[in-house]
N, C-alpha and C positions, 0 to 999 in steps of 0.2 A: 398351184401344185399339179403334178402329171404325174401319171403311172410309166416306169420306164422298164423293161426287162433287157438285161445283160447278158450276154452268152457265153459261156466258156468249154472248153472240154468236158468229156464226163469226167467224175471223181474232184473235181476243184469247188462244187458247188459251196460246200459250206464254210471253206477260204473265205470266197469269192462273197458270200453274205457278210461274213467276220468284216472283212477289208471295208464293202459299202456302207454298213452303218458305222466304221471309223472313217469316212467320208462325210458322213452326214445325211444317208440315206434315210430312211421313215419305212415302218410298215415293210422291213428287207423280210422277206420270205422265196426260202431255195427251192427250187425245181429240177428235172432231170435236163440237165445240160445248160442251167441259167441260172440267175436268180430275178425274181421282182420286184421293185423297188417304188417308194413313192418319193416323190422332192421337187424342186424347182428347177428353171436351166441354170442356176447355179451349179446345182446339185449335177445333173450330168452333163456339165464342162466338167465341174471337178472329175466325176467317176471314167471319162473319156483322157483328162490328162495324167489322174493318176493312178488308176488303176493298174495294176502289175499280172492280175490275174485272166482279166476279161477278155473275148475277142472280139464282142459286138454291145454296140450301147443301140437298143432299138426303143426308136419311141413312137407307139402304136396311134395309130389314126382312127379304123375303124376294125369294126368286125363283121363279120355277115355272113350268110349262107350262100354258097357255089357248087350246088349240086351240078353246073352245066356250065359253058361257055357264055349263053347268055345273062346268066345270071354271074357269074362272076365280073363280065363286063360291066353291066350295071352297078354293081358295088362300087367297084373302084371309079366311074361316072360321077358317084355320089358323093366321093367326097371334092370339095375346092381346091383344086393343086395350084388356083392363083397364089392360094395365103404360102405355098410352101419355094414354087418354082416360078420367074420369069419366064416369060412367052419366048426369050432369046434364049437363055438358058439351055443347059443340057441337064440328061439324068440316066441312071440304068435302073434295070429291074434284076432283083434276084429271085429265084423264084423256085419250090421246094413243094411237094405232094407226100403223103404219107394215107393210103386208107380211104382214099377219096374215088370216086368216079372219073375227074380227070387224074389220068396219072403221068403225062405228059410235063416234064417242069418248064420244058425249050416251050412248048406251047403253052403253058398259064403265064410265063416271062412275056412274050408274043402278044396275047391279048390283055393282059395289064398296060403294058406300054402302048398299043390304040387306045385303052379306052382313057389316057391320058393325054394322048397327041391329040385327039379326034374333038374332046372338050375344049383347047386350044382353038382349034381350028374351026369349031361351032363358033366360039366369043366373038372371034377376030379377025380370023383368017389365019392367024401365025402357028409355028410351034416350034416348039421347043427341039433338041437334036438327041443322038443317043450316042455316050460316051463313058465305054465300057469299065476306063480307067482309071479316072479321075472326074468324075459328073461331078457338077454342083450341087444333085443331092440322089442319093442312090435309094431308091424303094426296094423295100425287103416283104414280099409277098407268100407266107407260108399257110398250106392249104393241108388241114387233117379234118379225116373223116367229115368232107366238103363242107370244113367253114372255115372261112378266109381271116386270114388275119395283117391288115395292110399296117406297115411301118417307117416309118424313115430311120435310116441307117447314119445315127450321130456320128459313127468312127467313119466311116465313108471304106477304107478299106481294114482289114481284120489287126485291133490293136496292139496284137504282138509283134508286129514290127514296128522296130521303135525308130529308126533311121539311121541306127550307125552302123547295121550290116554289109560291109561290102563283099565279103563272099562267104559262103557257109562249105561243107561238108555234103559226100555225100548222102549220108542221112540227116540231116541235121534235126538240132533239137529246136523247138517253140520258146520264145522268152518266155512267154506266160506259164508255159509247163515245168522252165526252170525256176523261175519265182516259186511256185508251188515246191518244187521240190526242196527252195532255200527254204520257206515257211515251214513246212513238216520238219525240216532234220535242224529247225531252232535256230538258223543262222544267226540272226540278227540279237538273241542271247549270247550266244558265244561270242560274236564281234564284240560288244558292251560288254563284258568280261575278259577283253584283251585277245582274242583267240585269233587264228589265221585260218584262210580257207583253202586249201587245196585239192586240185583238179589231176590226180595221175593218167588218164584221158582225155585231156583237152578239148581236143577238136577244134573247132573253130573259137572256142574258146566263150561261148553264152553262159556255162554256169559263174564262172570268172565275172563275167563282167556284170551279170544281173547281181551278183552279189556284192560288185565296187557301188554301182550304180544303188543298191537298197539300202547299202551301208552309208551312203552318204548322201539319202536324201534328196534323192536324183529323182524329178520325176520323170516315169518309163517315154510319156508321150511329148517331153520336151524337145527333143528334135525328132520331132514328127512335123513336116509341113504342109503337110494334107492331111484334113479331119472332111466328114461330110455333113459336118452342120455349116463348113465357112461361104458356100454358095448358097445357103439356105434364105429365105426372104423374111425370115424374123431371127435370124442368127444378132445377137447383141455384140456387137464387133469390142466395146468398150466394157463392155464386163469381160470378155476373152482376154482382152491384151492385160486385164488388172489381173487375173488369175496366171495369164503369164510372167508379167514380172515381179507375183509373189513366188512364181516356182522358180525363175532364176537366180532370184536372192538366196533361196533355200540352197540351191544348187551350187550355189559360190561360195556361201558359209560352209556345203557338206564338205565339197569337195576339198577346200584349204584344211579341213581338220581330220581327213582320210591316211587313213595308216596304210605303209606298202605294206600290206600282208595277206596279197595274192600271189599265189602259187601255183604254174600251171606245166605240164608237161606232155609229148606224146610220143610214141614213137614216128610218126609219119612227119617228116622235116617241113613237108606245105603245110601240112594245118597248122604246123607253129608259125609260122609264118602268116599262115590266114589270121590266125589268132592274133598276135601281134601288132597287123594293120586293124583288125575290126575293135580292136581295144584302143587304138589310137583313135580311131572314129568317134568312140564312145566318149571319148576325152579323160581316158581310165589308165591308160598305160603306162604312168610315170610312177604307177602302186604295184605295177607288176614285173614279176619273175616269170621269164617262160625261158624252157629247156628243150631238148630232142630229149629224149629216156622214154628206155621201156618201161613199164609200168614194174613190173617185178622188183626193177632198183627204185623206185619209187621212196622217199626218207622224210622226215620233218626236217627243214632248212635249219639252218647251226642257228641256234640262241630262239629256236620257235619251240615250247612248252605243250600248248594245246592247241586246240581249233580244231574243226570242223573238215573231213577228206569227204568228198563227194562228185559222185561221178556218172556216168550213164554210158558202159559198155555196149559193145553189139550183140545184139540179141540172135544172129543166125538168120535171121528175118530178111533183110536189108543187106547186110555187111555178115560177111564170113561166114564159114562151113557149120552149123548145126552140130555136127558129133564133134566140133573141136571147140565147141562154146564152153562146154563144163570143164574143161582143162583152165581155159583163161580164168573163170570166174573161180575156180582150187588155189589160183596162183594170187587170185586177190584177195581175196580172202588169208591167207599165208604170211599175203606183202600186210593186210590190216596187223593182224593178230601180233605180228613179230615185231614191227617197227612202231607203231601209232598207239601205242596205250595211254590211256589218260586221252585220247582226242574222242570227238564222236565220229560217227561215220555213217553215209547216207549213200543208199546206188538202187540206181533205176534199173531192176533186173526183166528179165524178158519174161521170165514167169516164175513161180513159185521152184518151180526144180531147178534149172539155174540158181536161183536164189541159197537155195538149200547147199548147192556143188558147194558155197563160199565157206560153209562151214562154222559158222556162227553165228549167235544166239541175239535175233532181233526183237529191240524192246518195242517194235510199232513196224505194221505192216497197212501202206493202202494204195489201193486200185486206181491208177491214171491212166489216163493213155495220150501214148505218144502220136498223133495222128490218127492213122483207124488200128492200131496196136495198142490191145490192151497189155500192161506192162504193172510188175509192182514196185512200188518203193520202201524199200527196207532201210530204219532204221538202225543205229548198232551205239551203246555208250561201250566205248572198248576199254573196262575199268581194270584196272591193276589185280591181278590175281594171285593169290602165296603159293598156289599150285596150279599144275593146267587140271581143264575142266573134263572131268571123268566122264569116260566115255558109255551114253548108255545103254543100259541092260538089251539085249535083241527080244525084241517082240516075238510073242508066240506065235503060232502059227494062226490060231483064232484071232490075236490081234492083229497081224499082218492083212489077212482077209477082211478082218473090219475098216483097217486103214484105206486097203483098196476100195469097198465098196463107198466111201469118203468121198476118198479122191475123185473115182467116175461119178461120183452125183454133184461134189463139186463142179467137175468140168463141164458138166451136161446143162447145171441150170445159171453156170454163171453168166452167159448173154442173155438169156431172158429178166434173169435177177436184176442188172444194170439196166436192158433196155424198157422195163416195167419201174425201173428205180424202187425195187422193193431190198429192203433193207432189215426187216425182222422177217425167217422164215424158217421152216422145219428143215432139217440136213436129215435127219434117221428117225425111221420109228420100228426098230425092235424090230428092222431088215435081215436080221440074224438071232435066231429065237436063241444063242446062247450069248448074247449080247440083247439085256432085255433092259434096255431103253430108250425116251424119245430124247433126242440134241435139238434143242432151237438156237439158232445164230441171231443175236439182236443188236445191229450196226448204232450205232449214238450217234448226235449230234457232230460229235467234234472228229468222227470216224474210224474211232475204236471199235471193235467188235467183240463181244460178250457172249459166252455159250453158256445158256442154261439146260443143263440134265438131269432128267427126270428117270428115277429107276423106277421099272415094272416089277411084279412079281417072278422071280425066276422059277425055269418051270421045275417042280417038285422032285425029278431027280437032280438036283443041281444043289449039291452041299451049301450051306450061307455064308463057308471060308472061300469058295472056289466066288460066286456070286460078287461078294466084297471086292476080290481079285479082277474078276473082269470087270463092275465098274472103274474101279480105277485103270486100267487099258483104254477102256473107254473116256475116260477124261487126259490120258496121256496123248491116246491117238489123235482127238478129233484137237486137241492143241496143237498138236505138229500138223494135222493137215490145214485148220483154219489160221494157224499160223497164231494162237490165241495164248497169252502167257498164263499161268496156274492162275496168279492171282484174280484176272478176269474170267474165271472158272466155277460155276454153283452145281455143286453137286446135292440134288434132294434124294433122299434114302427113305424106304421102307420100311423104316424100325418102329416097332411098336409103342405109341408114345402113351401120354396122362389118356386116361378114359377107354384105352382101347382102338386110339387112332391109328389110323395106318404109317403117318408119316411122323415121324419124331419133330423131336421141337427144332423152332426156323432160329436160325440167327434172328434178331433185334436189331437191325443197323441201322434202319432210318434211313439209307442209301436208294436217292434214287438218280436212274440213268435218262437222259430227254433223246425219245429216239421219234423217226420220222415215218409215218404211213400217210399215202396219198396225197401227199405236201400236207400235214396237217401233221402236228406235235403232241405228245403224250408222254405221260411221265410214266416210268416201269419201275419196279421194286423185282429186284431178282431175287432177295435174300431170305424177306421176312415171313412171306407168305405162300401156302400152296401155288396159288396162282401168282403172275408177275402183276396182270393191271391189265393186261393186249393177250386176250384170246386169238393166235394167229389164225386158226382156222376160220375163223367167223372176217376176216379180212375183205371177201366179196359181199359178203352179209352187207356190212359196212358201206359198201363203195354201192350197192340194192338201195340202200336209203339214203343216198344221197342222192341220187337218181329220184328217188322219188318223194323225198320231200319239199318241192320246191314249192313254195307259196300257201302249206299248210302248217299248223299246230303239231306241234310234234310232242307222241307222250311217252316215257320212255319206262318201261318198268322192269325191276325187279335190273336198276341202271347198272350197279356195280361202280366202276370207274369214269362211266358216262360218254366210253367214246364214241358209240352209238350215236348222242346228244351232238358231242362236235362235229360227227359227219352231215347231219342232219342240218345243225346252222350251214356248215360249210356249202350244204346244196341249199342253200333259200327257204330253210323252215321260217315261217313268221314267228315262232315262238319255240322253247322246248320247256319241256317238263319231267327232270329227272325224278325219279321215287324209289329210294331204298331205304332197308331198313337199318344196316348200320351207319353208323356216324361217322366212320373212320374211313369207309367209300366212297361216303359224300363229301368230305372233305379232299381225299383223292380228286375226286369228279371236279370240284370249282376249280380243284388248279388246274387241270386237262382244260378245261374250258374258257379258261381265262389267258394260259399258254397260246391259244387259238384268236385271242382279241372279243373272244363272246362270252361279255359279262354284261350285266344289268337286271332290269324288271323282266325282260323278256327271257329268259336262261334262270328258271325257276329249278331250285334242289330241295324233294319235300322229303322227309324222316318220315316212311309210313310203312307199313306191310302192303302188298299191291293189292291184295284184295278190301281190303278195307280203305284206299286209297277210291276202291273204284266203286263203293259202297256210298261213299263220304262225297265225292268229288261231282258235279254239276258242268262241270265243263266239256266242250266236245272237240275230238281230235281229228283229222282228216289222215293222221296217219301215227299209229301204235306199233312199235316195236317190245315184244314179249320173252324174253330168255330167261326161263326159270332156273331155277336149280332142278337135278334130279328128285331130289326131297330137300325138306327142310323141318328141324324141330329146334326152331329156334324160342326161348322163353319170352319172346315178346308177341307173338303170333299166334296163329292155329297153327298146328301139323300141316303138312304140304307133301303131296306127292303127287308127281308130272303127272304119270300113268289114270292115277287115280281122278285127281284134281283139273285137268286142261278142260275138259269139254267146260265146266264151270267158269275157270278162268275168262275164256274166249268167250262166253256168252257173256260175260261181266262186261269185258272190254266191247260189244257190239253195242250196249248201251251208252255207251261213250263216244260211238263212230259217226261221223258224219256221213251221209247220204252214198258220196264216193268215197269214202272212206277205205285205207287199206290196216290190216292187222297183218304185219310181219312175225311171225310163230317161229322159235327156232329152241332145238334143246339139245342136249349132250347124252343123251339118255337111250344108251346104243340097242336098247330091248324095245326102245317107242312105238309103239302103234297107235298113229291117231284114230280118233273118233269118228269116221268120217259119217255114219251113218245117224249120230247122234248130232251131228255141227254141220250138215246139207243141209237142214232145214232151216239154217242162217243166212250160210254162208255157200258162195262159189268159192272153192279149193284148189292154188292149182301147186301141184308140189315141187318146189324148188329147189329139192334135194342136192340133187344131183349135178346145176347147176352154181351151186354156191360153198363149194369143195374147192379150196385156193389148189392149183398143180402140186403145191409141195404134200400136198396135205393126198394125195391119190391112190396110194397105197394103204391107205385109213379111210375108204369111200363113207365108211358107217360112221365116222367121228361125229358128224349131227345129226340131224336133219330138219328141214327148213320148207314154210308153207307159205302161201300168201294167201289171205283171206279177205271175200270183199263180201258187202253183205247183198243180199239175195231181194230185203223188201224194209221197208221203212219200218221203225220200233217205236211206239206209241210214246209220243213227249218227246220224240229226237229232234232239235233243230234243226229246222229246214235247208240253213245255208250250208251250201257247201263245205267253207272253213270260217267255220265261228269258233272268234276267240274264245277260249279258256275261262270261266270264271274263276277268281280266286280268293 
């Protein structure tokens, strides 16, 4: 078994996991622009032939540090490229910097490539030649924040070209980005339910054919005649060719049971034309209908019911005038709503305002990109209506303002959102004191987004009719600008509930969403509880100790849902040790943790109050994570208050710490003043406030604050080792 990582565009990632472990992948976990995967070269023959998604199958050699030219030379030195390349043989290097010292890519490609000719030429005399286009095995060398990470490139060149492209368009589209685009808008449902698919924008004509091509079973990389594992020196020639004429078989059975019921049009007479020979390439075009039409006459072909229209106009970008773009996409929209009821509809729009010009109400919106054009794709079920759809009410002037302020925070943090691949994060917090509350956006698994809002106290001249009223604005707006249907909508209120509480009672639904932070998975409850499960703001908190738990005990108190725990494994804790006191957050916590692959003896969950936890417990940690509540008067406990209670806590927990030990301190308790003058005599201090305040969270600087505690001098009976395990 090897570890393989996969490449694809942003926004396909969790496709592109879906797709591998229906492959047969192991251990598929998505990252920003790939996925990871474990399996055999079975395994990535198969994900190299049939993958629809991917654009690189990379299977990693080494890793190492490249703070320098000589030190990167030596790495790549280190490994044996006899096992990979012939001495006669050619290869190329690709080669890619992010955040590093060398920032040169033409020079890290440069010195990769000597320090592989050069080993050649110590052995034997010989070497190998450099062949940009077709090598017999191409190295893929990407270098962040100077560690190298050496690869061989299984696809050899990027596996969305499939081979049957003979000319494209001048912008043209990615198969792999149309695959995705088939996959969201459900194609491969609606085919098995009898459906047709049609293109009133053709172009060259790839959505067309990636969807004859998935509909029957085609694999994408079957007439592909160059891969870059086939010059490889352990390439298995006789498992390749068995994997190839199980996919021809498949490919002959798809294709004899293929319904014509493709449908393509454009107004430009070459690209139908283009279309028509690259669909003959594809061995597709005995299924298809292609037309000259403008899109506007655009119709369901006579005796065709339902199916699937889908299309990816010009964005202004590339192709056509910018102020003439909202007209096209008025008129498609128009051509949807009047003629195609009863079909679904799917189009790649240039951005959310565009999208909007179409005028109709999308049940799924997500983020691709088309090259370095980030683009959305909007779903649309165009169901039968008894009346048309009433038109709504105009926003107030307060809601207008709020909407705007939306929108520009949208636009501001959406490349760093994507290029940080963060995915649960704060949009508003009470940016306009007569809109008093916080919006968090928490993206899922399957790439739905979810807005949970939270109402603040309105301030006291602000009637509780007018209050009501702008919440709900508030839940109208950020749905039209997050693009977020009602239903995916939790509104928490302020209403006086049993006891005197602030917040009325939660729904009960038992519903929980699987969303992603730092490639690491967590289960959220939007409905039931004050809190979801993912404190966003504690987000660097998190990503602090994983950093720093590598190699010690990790104890986690006062755990909650324990994702604390899972960052902790995730950075090389030898052990953890969740401890809270209800049952119902420890049972939260195993599933978070087990989501994550960290279960067993090691991934301890104890039912305790922390203090008595730390009274009870003999064990020593090298590194304690602390997040109290503000108070507590819980009946299974003492009373607890931060303010009052921390210098105790903290000196509990020093009894507990190993020699180097770290105490991560952090609380919500926006009046805090530590102890500094009572906890110096433990501990060195250093305060992390300020530092561990995620961007979204920046106009809320006081939301925590956060310490780091080491201790000062050894405590009489503390184990001497470093990281000595836990007793238990």
């Amino acid at each position: 078994m090897s570890q393989y990582f996969a490449t694809c565009p942003k926004g396909m990632e969790y496709l592109l996991r879906d797709e591998l472990a229906a492959l047969g992948a192991l251990d598929v976990r998505e990252a920003l622009a790939g996925v990871h995967f474990t399996g055999t070269l079975e395994t990535a023959y198969r994900a190299c032939l049939w993958s629809r998604l991917a654009s690189r199958m990379l299977l990693p050699l080494a890793e190492f540090d490249a703070a320098d030219d000589d030190a990167l030379y030596r790495g790549v030195q280190a490994i044996d490229w006899s096992q990979h390349l012939a001495a006669h043989a050619t290869f190329a290097v690709d080669a890619g910097t992010a955040l590093s010292k060398l920032t040169h890519s033409q020079f890290i490609g440069l010195r990769t490539k000597d320090a592989v000719v050069d080993q050649f030429r110590q052995r034997d005399g010989s070497r190998p030649d450099i062949n940009t286009d077709e090598p017999d095995i191409r190295i893929n060398l990407r270098l962040r924040r100077d560690r190298a990470t050496v690869s061989l490139d299984l696809a050899g060149t990027p596996l969305h070209r499939r081979g049957w492209r003979e000319e494209q368009g001048e912008a043209p589209l990615k198969e792999n980005l149309a695959a995705a685009m088939l996959l969201r808008a459900q194609w491969p449902a609606v085919y098995a339910a009898g459906g047709a698919l049609l293109d009133p924008m053709c172009g060259s004509g790839t959505l067309l054919i990636e969807g004859a091509l998935m509909a029957a079973d085609v694999a994408p990389g079957l007439r592909r005649e160059y891969f870059g594992f086939l010059g490889w020196q352990q390439h298995d020639i006789a498992l390749w060719r068995s994997l190839l004429d199980e996919a021809k078989q498949r490919a002959e059975a798809g294709l004899r049971a293929l319904r014509p019921c493709f449908f393509g049009s454009d107004a430009d007479p070459r690209m139908v034309q283009t279309a028509k020979r690259n669909a003959q390439q594809a061995g597709v075009a005995g299924f298809f209908t292609l037309d000259r039409q403008d899109m506007a006459h655009a119709a369901p072909p006579p005796g065709v019911a339902h199916g699937l229209v889908i299309t990816n106009p010009p964005y202004g970008e590339r192709l056509g005038d910018r102020a003439e773009m909202p007209k096209l996409y008025r008129a498609l929209g128009d051509t949807l709503r009047q003629r195609f009821t009863g079909w679904r509809a799917a189009v790649l729009a240039g951005d959310l305002e565009l999208g909007r010009a179409m005028q109709l109400h999308a049940d799924k919106r997500y983020a691709l990109y088309n090259g370095a054009l980030e683009t959305v794709l909007l779903t649309f079920d165009l169901k039968v209506r008894d009346e048309p759809p009433r038109e709504p009410k105009p926003l107030s002037a307060g809601a207008q303002m709020l909407k705007n302020r939306l929108e520009k925070t949208a636009r501001h943090l959406r490349k760093r959102l994507v290029r940080e691949a963060i995915h649960c994060w704060r949009a508003y917090d009470q940016d306009l004191p007569e809109y008093a509350a916080a919006i968090d956006v928490y993206g899922d698994t399957r790439g739905d987004e979810h807005l949970h809002i939270q109402e603040y106290r309105a301030p006291a001249d602000v009637p509780a009719d007018v209050a009501r009223l702008r919440l709900r604005e508030i839940a109208r707006v950020a749905g039209e600008v997050f693009g977020v249907p009602r239903e995916r909508i939790v509104l928490k209120t302020r209403e006086r509930g049993k006891g005197g509480s602030k917040y009325g009672q939660f729904d009960q639904r038992g519903e929980f969403i699987e969303v992603e932070e730092g490639g690491l998975k967590f289960l959220v409850n939007l409905t039931d509880y004050l809190d979801t499960g993912l404190f966003l703001d504690h987000r660097l908190v998190r990503a602090k100790l994983r950093e720093l738990a590598r190699g010690k005990c990790f104890l986690n108190l006062f755990a909650y849902t324990a994702t604390a725990s899972v960052y902790a494994a995730a950075g090389g804790a030898l052990e953890t040790t969740s401890v809270d006191l209800s049952a119902t957050y420890l049972e939260w916590a195993s599933r978070n943790l087990a989501l994550n692959g960290f279960t067993g003896a090691d991934h301890r969950l104890t039912q305790f109050d922390a203090m008595e936890f730390l009274q009870r417990d003999r064990g020593h940690y090298g590194l304690i994570y602390v997040d109290p509540p503000t108070f507590s008067n819980s009946k299974r406990a003492e009373d607890f208050d931060v303010q009052r209670d921390h210098v105790a806590l903290l000196e509990a927990c020093n009894e507990r710490l190993t020699r180097d030990g770290v105490i991560v301190f952090s609380n919500n308790f926006r009046r805090f003043k530590l102890d500094r003058e009572a906890l110096e005599e433990h501990f060195a201090i250093e305060d992390w406030s300020a530092p561990s305040i995620p961007f979204d969270f920046a106009r809320r600087a006081d939301i925590h604050g956060c310490w780091l505690l080491r201790r000062r001098k050894a405590v009489t009976g503390i184990n001497p080792w470093e990281n000595a395990r836990p007793k238990t």
